[in-house]
C-alpha positions as CSV (number, residue, x, y, z in Angstrom):
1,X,-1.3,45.5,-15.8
2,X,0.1,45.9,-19.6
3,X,-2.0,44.2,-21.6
4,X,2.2,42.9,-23.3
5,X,2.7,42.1,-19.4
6,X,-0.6,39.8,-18.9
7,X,0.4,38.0,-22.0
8,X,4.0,37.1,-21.0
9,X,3.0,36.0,-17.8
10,X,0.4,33.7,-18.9
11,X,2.9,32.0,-21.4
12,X,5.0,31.5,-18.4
13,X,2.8,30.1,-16.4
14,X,1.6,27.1,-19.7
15,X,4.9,26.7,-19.9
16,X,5.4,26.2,-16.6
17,X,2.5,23.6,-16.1
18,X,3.8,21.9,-19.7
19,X,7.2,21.3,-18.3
20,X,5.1,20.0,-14.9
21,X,3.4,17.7,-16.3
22,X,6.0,16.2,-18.6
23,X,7.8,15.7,-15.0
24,X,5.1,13.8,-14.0
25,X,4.9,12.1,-17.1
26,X,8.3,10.9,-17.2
27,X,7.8,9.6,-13.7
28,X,4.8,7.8,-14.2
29,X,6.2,6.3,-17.8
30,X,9.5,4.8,-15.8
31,X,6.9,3.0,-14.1
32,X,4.8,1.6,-16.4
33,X,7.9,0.6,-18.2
34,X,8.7,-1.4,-15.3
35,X,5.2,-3.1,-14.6
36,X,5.5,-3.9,-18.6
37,X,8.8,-5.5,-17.7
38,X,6.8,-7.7,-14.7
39,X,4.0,-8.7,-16.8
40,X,6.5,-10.0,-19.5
41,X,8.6,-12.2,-17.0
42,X,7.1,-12.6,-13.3
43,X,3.3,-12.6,-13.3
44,X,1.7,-15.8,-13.5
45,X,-1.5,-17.1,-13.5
46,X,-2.9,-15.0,-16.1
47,X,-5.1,-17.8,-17.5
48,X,-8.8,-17.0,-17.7
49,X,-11.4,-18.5,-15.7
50,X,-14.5,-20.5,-17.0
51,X,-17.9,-19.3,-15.4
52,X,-19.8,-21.2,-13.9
53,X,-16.7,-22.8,-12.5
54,X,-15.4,-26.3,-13.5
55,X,-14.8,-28.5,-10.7
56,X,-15.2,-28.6,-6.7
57,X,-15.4,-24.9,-5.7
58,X,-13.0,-25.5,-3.2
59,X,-10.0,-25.4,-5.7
60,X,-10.5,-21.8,-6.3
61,X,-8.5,-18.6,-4.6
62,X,-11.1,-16.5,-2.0
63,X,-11.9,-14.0,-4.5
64,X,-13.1,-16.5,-7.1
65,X,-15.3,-18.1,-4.1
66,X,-16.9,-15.0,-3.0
67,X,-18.0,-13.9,-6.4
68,X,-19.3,-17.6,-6.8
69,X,-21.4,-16.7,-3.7
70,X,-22.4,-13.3,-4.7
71,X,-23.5,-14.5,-8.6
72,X,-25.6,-17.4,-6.3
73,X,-27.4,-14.6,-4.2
74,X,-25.5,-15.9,-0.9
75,X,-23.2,-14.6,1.8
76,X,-21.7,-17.9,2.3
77,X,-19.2,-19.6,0.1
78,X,-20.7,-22.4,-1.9
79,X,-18.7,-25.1,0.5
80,X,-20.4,-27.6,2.7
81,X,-17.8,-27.8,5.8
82,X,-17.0,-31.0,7.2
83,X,-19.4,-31.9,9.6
84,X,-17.0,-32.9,12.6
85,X,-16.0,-29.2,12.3
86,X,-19.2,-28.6,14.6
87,X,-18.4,-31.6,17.0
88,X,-15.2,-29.9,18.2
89,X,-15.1,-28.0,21.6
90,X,-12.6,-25.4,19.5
91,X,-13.1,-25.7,15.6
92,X,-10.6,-22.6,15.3
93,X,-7.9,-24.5,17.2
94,X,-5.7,-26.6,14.8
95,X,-4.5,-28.2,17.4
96,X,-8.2,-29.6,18.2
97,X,-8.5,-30.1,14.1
98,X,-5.2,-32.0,13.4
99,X,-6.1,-34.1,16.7
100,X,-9.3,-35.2,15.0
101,X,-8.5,-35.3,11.5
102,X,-11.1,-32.6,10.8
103,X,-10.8,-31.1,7.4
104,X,-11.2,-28.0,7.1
105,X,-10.7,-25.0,4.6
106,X,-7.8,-23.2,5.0
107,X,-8.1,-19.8,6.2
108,X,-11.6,-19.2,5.5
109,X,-13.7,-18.3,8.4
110,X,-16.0,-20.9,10.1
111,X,-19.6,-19.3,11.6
112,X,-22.2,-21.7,12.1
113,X,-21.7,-24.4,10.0
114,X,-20.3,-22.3,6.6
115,X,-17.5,-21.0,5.4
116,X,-16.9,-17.4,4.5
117,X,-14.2,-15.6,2.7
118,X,-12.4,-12.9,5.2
119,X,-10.4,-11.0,2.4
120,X,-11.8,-7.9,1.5
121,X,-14.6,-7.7,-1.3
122,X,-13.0,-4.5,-3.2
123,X,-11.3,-6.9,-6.1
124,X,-14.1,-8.6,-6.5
125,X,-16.4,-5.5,-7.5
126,X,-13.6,-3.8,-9.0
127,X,-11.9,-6.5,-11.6
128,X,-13.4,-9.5,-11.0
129,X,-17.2,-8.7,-11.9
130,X,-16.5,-6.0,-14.5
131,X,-13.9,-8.8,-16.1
132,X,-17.0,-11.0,-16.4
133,X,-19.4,-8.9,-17.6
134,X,-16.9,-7.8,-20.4
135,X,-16.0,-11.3,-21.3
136,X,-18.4,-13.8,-19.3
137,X,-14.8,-15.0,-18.1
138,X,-13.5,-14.3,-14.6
139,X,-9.4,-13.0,-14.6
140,X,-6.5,-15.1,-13.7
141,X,-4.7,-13.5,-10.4
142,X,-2.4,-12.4,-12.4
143,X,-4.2,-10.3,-14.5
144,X,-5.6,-8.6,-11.5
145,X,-2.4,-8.1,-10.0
146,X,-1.5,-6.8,-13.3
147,X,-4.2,-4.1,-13.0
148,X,-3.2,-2.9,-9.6
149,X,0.2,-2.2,-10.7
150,X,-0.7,-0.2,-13.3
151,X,-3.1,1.8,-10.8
152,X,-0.4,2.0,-8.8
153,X,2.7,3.1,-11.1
154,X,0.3,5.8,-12.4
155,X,-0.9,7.3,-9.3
156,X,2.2,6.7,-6.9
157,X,4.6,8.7,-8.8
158,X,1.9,11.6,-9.5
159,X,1.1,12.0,-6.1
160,X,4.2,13.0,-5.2
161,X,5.3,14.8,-8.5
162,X,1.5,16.7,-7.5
163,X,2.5,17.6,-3.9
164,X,5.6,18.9,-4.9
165,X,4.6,20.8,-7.9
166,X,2.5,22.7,-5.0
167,X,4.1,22.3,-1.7
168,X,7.8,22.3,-2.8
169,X,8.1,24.5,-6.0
170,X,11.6,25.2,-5.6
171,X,12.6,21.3,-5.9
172,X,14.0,20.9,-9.6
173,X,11.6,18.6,-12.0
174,X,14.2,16.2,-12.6
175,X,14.4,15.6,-8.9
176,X,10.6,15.9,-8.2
177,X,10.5,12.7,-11.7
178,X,13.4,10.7,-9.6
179,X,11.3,10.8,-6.5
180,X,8.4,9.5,-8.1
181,X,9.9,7.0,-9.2
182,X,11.5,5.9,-6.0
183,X,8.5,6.2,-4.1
184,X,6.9,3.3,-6.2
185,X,9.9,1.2,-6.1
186,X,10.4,1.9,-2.3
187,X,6.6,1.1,-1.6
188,X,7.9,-2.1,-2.5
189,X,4.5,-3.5,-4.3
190,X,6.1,-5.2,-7.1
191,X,7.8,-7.8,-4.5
192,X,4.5,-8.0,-2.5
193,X,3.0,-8.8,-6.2
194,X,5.0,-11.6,-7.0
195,X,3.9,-13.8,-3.5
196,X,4.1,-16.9,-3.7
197,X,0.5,-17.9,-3.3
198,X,-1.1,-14.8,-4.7
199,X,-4.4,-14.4,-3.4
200,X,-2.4,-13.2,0.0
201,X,-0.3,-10.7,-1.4
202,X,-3.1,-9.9,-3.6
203,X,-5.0,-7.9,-0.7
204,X,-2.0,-5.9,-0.3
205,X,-1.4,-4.5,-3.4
206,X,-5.0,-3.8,-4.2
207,X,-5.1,-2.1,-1.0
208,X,-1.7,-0.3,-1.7
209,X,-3.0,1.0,-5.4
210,X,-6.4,2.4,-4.0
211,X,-4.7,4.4,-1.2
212,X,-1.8,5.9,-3.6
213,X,-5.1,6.8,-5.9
214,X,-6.8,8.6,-2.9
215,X,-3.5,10.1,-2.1
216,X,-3.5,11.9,-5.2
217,X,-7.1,12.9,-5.5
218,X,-6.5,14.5,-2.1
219,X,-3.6,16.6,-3.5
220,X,-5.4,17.3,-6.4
221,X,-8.7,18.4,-4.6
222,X,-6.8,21.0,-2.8
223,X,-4.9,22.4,-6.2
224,X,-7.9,22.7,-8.0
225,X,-10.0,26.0,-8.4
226,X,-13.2,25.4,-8.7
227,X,-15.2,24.8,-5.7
228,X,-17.1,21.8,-7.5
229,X,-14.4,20.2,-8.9
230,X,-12.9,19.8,-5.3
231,X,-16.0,18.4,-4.3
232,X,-16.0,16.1,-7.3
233,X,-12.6,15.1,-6.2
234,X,-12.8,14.5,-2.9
235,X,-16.0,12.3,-3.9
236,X,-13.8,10.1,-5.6
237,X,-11.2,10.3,-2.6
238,X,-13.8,9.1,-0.5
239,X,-14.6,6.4,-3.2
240,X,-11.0,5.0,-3.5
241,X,-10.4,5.1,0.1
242,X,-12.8,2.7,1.3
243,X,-12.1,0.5,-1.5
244,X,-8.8,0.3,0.5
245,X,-10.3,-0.4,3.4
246,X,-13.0,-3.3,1.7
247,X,-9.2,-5.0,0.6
248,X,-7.0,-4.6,3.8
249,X,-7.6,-2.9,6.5
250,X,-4.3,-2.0,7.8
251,X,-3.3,0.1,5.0
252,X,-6.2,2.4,5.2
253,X,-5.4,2.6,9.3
254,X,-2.5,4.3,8.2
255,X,-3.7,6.5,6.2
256,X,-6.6,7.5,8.3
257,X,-4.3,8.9,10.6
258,X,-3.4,11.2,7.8
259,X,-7.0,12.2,7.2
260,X,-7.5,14.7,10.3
261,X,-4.9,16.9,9.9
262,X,-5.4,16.8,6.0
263,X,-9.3,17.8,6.9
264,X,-8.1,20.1,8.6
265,X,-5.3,21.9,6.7
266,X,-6.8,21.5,3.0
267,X,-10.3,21.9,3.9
268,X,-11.2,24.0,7.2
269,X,-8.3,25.8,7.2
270,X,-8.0,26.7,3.6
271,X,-7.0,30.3,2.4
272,X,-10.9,31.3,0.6
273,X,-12.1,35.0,0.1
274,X,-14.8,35.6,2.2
275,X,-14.6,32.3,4.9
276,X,-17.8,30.8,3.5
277,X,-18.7,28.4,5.7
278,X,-20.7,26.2,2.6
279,X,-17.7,25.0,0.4
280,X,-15.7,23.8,3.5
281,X,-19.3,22.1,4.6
282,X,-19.7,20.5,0.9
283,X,-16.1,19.4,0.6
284,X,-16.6,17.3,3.7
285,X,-19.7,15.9,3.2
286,X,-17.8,15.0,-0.3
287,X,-14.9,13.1,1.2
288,X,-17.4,12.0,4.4
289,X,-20.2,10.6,2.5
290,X,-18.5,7.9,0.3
291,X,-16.5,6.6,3.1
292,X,-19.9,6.5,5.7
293,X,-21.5,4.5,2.8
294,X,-18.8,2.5,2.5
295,X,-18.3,1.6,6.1
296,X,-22.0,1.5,6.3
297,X,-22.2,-1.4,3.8
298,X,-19.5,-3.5,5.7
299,X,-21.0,-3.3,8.6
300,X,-24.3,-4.7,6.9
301,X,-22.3,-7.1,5.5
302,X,-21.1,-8.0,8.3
303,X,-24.4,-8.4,10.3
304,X,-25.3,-10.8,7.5
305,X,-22.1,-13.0,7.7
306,X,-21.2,-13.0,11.6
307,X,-22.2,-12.0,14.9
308,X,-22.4,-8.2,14.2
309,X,-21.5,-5.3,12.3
310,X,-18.3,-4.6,14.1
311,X,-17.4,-8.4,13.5
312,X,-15.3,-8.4,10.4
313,X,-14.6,-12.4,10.8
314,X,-11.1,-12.3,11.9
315,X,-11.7,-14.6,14.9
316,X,-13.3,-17.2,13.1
317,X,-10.6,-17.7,10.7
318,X,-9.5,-21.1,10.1
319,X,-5.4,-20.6,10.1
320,X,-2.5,-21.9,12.0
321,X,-3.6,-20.6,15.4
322,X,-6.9,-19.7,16.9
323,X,-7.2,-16.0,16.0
324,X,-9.6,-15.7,19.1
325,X,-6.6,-15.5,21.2
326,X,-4.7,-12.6,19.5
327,X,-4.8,-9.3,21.0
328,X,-3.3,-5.8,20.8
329,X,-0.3,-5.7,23.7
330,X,1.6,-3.1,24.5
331,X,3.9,-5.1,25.8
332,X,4.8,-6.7,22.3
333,X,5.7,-2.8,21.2
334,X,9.9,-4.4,20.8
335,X,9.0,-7.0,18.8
336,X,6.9,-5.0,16.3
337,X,9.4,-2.1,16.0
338,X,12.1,-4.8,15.4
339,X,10.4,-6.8,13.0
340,X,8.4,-4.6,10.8
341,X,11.1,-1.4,11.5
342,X,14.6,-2.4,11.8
343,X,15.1,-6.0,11.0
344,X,17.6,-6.2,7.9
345,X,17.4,-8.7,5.1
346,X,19.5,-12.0,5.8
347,X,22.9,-12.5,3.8
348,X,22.6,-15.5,1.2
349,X,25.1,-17.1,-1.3
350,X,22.0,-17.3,-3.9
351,X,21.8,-14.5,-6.4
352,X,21.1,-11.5,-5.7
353,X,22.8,-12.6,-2.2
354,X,20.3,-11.3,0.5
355,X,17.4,-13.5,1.6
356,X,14.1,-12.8,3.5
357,X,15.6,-12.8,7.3
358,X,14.0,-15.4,9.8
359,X,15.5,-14.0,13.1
360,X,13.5,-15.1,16.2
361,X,13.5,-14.5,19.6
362,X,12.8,-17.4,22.1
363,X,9.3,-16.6,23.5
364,X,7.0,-13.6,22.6
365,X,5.2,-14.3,25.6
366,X,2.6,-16.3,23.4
367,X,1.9,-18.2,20.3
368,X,3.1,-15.5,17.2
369,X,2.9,-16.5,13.3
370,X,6.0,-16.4,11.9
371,X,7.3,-16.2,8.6
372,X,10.0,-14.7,6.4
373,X,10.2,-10.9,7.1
374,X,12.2,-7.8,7.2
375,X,11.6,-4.0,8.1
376,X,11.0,-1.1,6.2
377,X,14.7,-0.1,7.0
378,X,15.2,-2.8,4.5
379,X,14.9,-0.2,2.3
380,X,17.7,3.2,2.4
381,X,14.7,5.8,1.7
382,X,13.2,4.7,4.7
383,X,16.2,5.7,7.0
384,X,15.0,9.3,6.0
385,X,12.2,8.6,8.7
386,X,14.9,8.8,11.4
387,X,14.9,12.8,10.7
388,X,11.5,13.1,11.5
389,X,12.0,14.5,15.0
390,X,13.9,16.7,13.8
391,X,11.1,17.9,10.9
392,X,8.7,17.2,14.2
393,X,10.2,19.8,16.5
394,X,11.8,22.5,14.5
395,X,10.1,26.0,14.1
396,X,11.8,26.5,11.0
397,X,8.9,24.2,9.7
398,X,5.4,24.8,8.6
399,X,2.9,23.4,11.0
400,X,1.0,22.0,8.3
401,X,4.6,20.1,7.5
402,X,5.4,19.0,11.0
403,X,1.8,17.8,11.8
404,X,1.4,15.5,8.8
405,X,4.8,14.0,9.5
406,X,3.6,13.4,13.7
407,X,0.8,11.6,12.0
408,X,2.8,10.0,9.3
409,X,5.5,8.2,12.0
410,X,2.4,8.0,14.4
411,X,0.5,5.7,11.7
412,X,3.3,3.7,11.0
413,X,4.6,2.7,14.8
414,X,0.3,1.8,14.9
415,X,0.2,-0.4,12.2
416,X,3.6,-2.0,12.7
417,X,2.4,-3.3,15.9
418,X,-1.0,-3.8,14.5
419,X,-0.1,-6.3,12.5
420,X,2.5,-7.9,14.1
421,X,-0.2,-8.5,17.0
422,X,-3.1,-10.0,14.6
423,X,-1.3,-11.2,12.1
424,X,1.7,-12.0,13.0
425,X,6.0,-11.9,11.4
426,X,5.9,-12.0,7.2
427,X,6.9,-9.4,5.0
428,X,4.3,-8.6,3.2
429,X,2.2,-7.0,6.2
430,X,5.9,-4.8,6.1
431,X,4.1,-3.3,2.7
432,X,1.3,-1.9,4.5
433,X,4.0,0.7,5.9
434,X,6.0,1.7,3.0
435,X,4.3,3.7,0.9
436,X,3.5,6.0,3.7
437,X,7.0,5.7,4.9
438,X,8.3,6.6,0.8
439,X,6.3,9.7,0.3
440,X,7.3,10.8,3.9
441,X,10.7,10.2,3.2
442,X,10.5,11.8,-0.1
443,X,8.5,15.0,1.8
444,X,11.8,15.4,4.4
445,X,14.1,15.4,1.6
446,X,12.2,18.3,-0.1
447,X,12.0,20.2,3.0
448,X,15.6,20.3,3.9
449,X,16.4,20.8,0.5
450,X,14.2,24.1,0.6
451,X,15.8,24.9,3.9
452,X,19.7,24.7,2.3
453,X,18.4,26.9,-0.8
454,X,16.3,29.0,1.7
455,X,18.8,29.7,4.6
456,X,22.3,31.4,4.7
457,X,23.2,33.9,2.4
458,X,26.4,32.5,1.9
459,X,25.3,29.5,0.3
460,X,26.3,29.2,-3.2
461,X,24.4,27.8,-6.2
462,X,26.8,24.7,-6.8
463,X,25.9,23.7,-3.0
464,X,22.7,24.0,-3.2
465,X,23.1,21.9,-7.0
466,X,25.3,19.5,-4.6
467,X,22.8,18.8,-2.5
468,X,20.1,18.4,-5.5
469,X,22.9,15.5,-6.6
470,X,23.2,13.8,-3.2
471,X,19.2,13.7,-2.9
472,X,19.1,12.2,-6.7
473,X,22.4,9.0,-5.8
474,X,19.8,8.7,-2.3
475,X,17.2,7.9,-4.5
476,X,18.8,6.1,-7.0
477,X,20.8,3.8,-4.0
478,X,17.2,3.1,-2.9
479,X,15.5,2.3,-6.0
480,X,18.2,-0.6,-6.6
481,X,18.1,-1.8,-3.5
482,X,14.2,-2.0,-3.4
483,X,15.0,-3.6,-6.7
484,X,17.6,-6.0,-5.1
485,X,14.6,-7.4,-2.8
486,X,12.4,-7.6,-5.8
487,X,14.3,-10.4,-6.8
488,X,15.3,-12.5,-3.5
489,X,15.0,-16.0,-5.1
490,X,13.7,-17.9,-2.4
491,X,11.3,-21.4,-3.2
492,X,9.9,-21.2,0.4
493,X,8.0,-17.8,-0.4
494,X,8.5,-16.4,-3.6
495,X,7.8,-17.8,-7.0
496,X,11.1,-18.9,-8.7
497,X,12.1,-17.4,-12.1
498,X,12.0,-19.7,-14.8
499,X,15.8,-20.4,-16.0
500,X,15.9,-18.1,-18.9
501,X,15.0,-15.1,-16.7
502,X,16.9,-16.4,-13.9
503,X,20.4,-16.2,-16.5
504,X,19.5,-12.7,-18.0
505,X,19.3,-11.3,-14.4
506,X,22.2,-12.9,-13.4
507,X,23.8,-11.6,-16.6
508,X,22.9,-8.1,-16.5
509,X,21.8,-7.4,-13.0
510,X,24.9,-6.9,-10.7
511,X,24.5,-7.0,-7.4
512,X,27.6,-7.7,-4.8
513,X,27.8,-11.0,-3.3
514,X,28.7,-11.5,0.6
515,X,32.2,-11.3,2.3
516,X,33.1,-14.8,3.3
């Protein structure tokens, strides 16, 4: 090669990865913008917290409680339990409690006369105790919420500008910058952020955020050259990963059904010169290790809390029913795919005129929580999903392409009945599903996309442009409609706007109101 010829094509290619990453920039600005715009107007308790705490311990959210504990050297929340707790044949049925007029603290778990927090640790060593070493202050949960979306509007939209930039090159930038966009509006973690009692929702989107961040270190692991930066990569996978799992455990279900094929398409069966066995080895034990030591030190923590390491403290939960009764049934399969699939918002003559949806059937068969729902299909990007057999069982698809979305609809269908067998109906357990279910989505667009501009020769530029614009009004039709749940003004679940925010949105936020 010319040493003229080298040159041009090397000035191609920065210009290529300039115009990349401005793509991704744009994508992941639209979305801070948008968290900026939240912060301003809908997060709430942003107030600092004096350490040591003022007051009856009891008065604070879970996560303050267990780093109370932690700074006191103990597993157990600083709480003495009422003492009829122990008297009662059942203390974790509330029928048993409100029949006594035992006291208890709500949904904290009970285990031998103390209380313990059953929400994941990960905010507590990620905000909370860096927070208060910084400023000897602990954060408001609305600060930390605050954080979270940040992590997550960064790394949402960059793993899927990141996966296209490699697996679907042919997708214009504009497009790939819309998608990214989308995918953090469809994953629908601003309206899981702006719950009603925080600390719930809380677990969610901390959850959400460290799984979009492993999401894109994957991505990035398998782009990058150099054998150690892939290991360093995955490393940090591993790292964010079970940081997902230490904050809720469904979302990192899902995603581990992801994890074997992506083992084995970006790491065993990677393209390298020679087939040396030692990078594959390293990049495993990379991605392996983290997560083994992070599973490793929940199950110790575990031991030290309950019965076991495999006891996690869900059945000692102190909640509207006795947790020691739910189980995973197969027969419960309807339900779950109605409820956390298909179930539609509710019509409402409030602004913006769709409510949370409280359809319920008779009998479940048994005693189910229910709450104020609706299904992913909720959201239009999610009715992509529907294609997925056809992504599934077509040739004219990469195996690598129709595995990962097998294991994508697999881990979905898994955790929607999942959670609607242990936890029950409310919408934000519907969030452990859609970010998943967004960058899927996203994915099957690409690929047909690729197909129309890959297949007949007759195809002409300005259809293949017309499909480009039909993919871009999909995701813009999406986005406002994920934007249209965002602000469902109901008191009995979400936090109402105060009236000044309430009017501008009214003003200059149309949305249609229901045939009557």
């Amino acid at each position: 090669m010319s040493g003229k010829t080298g040159k041009t094509e090397k000035t191609f290619l920065n210009k290529n990865g300039r115009r990349d990453a401005a793509a991704s920039f744009a994508a992941v600005f639209l979305c801070l913008l948008f968290v900026g715009f939240f912060s301003a107007f809908f997060a709430s308790d942003t107030g600092n917290i004096e350490y040591p705490l003022e007051g009856n311990v009891a008065g604070y959210n879970p996560y303050v409680q267990q780093f109370d504990a932690l700074m006191k050297r103990q597993t157990h929340l600083d709480i003495e339990p009422d003492p009829r707790l122990a008297e009662l044949d059942n203390p974790y049925d509330p029928a048993q409690r409100s029949k006594a007029g035992v006291s208890s603290l709500w949904d904290r778990a009970y285990f031998e006369g103390k209380y313990y927090s059953n929400f994941g640790i990960a905010p507590v060593i990620t905000v909370y105790m860096p927070f208060y070493l910084l400023t000897g202050r602990l954060p408001g949960t609305g600060t930390v919420m605050v954080v979270f979306l940040i992590l997550a509007a960064v790394f949402m939209p960059l793993t899927v500008t990141s996966w296209a930039e490699e697996f679907a090159p042919g997708v214009p930038r504009w497009l790939r910058t819309l998608a990214g966009v989308a995918v953090f509006h469809c994953s629908l973690i601003s309206l899981i952020a702006r719950g009603r009692t925080p600390f719930y929702y809380l677990a969610a989107v901390a959850a959400v955020s460290f799984i979009s961040v492993f999401f894109y270190l994957c991505v990035a692991a398998y782009r990058k050259n150099s054998e150690v930066g892939r290991c360093v990569l995955y490393a940090l996978a591993g790292v964010f990963f079970g940081l997902s799992f230490q904050s809720r455990l469904p979302v990192a279900v899902i995603a581990a059904f992801l994890v074997v094929p992506g083992l084995w398409f970006f790491v065993i069966g990677r393209e390298r010169e020679g087939k040396r066995l030692v990078p594959v080895i390293g990049e495993l034990a990379s991605l392996g290790v983290p997560v083994a030591l992070f599973f490793a030190g929940s199950m110790i923590f575990n031991a030290m809390r309950f019965s076991g390491p495999l006891d996690f403290g869900h059945s000692w939960q102190l909640t509207v029913t006795d947790n020691q009764t739910l189980k995973i049934r197969l027969s419960d399969v309807p339900f779950a795919v109605f409820h956390y699939i298909l179930e539609m918002p509710a019509d409402s003559e409030v602004y913006p005129y769709i409510n949370f949806s409280y359809v319920r059937f008779a009998n479940y068969g048994h005693y189910q929580y229910r709450d104020a729902g609706f299904g992913i299909f909720a959201v239009p990007l999610l009715w992509t999903l529907l294609a997925s057999p056809a992504v599934i069982l077509s040739r004219s698809f990469t195996p690598r392409r129709r595995i990962f979305t097998a294991a994508a609809a697999a881990g979905i269908f898994s955790t929607a009945l999942i959670d609607f067998c242990m936890g029950g109906i409310i919408y934000r357990y519907t969030a452990d599903m859609t970010l998943v279910g967004s960058i899927f989505s996203v994915i099957i667009i690409f690929s047909l996309c690729e197909r129309i501009k890959e297949g007949a020769g007759g195809v002409t530029r300005w259809y293949v442009f017309a499909t480009y614009i039909a993919a871009a009004l999909f995701f813009a039709v999406s986005v406002w409609a994920a934007l249209r749940l965002f602000v469902i003004n109901d008191n009995g679940n979400v936090m109402q706007y105060s009236e000044e925010v309430s009017a501008w949105l009214q003003k200059y936020v149309r949305f249609p109101a229901p045939r009557k």
